[in-house]
N, C-alpha and C positions, 0 to 999 in steps of 0.2 A: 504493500500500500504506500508505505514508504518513496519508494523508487517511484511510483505513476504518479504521484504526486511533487515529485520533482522535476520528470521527464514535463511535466503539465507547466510548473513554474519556470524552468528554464526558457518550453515554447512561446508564452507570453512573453516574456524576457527581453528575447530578442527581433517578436514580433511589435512591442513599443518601441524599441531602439530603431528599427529598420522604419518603421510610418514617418517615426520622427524625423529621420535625415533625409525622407525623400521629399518631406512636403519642405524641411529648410531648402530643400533645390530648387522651389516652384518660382519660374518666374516672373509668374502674375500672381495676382489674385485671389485666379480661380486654379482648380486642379490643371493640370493636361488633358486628361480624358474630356473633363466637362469645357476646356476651350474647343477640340473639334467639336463637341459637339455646337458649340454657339457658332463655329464659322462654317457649320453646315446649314445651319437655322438662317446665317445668313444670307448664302446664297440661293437658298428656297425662298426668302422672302423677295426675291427679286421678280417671282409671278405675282406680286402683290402692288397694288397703287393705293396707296394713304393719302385722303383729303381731310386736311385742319378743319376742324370746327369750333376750339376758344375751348378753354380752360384744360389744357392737353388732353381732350379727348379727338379722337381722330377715325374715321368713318374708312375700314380699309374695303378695298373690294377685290377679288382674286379674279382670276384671268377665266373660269369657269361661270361666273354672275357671281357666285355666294358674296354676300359682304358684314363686316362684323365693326365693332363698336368697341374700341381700343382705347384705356384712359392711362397712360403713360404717369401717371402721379399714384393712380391707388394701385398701379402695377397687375393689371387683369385688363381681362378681354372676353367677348361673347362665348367664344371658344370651350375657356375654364381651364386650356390647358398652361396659360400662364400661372394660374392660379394654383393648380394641381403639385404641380413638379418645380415649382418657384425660379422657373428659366424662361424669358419671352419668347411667346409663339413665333411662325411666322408673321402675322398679322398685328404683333407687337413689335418684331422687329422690326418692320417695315414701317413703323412710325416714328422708333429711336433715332433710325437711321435717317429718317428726312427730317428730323430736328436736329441731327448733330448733334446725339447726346452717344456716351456709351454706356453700351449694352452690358458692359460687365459690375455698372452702381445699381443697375436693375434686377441683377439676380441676388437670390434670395440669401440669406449670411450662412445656411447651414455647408454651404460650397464655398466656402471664403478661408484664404490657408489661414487666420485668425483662426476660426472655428474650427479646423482640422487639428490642430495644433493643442488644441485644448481637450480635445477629445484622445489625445494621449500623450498629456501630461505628466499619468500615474508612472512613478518610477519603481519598479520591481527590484527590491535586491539582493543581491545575494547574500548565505550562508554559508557555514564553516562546514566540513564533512562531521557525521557520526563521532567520531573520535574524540572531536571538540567541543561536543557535546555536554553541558552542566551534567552531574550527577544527580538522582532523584533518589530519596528513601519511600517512594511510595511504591504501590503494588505492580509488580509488574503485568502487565499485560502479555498474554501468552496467544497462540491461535488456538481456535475453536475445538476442542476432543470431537474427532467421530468414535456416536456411541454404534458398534455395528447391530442390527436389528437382530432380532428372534426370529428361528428357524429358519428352513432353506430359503433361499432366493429365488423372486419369483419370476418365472420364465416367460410365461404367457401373457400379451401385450394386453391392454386396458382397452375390451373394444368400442367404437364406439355407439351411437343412441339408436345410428340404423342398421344396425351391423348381427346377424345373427349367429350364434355358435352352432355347428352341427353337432348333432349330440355322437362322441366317438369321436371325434376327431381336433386333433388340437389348434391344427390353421383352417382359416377359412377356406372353403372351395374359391376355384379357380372358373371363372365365366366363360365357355367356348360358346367360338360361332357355330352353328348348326347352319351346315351348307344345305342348300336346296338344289335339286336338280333341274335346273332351264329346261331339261327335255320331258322329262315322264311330271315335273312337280312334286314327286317324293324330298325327303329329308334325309340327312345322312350320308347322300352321293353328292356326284355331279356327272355332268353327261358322258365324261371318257368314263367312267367306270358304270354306267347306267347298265348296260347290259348286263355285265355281269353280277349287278347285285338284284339283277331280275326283276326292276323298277320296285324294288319296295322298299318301304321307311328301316333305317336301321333301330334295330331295338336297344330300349333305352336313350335315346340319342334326346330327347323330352326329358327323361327322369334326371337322367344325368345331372340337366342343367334344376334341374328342381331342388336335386340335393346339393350341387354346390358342386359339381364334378363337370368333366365334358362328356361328348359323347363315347359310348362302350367302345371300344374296338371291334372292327367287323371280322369274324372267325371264317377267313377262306373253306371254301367250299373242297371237301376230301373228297378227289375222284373214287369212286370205286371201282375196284381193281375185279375185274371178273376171273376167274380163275376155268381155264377150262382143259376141264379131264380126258383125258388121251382115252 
């Protein structure tokens, strides 16, 4: 228990170490990842034409008719997906950008290397091995006794709710297909051997499956041998 619990404290360890020096590398603002994604938004918003209407709200309209209702100050748009994911839509960029404002005071602080930063803060640190360990006079703790159970051990699996036991027998039967014959419609053949089991059902080949078995085996037919006397 010991040991997974340090293997555990180590991996956080040097998973706060490593966030922390990637995000000190950030050159902006915002992550890398979350920058392409704004200079993709950006040049999507280029299917988009923004007309001002006073108090930075701006009436955008995409190159398909649809048109949406974009307020650059409360940071939202008809869309909602400004709203949503705290990144301007197309329909929001397309209005930053014909004010010559940027787009990266308008996304939302939880993408901001400020807040990356703070999100792994916690420093984790290390310990001394075992060895260096204080001394305790209290009880020691030992692992668990296995008590081993009374009487033989039990073989037979736990079956379950729909599961029948045959009586005599320790495993469940085994399900066979029961072939049909395409030519005569009997059971228990099929048409290369039709002839010779003389178009009839083989016996048992029903029970079988009733009891939890397949079909019998079909007992070949003993020529008999005529014997003739000189």
């Amino acid at each position: 228990m010991i040991t997974l619990m340090e293997m555990i404290k180590v991996y956080l360890m040097k998973r706060l170490v490593t966030k922390r020096a990637a995000a000190e590398k950030w050159h902006h603002q915002i992550g890398p990842k979350v920058m392409k994604f704004v200079e993709r938004i950006k040049m999507d918003s280029s299917s988009c034409s923004p007309e001002y209407s006073g108090n930075y709200v701006y009436q955008v309209k995409e190159n398909g008719g649809e048109q949406f209702v974009v307020n650059i100050e409360q940071k939202s748009c008809a869309c909602n997906k400004w709203q949503l994911i705290g990144i301007p839509c197309i329909h929001g960029m397309a209005a930053l950008l014909t004010s010559n404002r940027d787009s990266v005071d308008f996304i939302d602080n939880k993408y901001k290397k400020e807040s990356f930063l703070k999100a792994y803060t916690l420093v984790i640190y290390g310990i001394n091995g075992p060895s260096m360990w204080p001394k305790t006079n209290d009880i020691l703790i030992e692992c668990p006794h296995f008590k081993k159970q009374r009487g033989r051990p039990k073989k037979e699996r736990i079956l379950q709710s729909n599961e029948v036991m045959i009586e005599g027998k320790a495993k469940l039967g085994r399900n066979y297909i029961v072939v049909r014959c395409s030519k005569g419609g009997q059971r228990g053949h099929n048409k290369t051997t039709c002839d010779k089991m003389g178009g009839r059902n083989v016996a048992g080949s029903e029970a079988g499956n009733a009891n939890g078995g397949g079909p019998q085996p079909v007992q070949p037919r003993q020529a008999s041998t005529q014997t003739q006397h000189a």
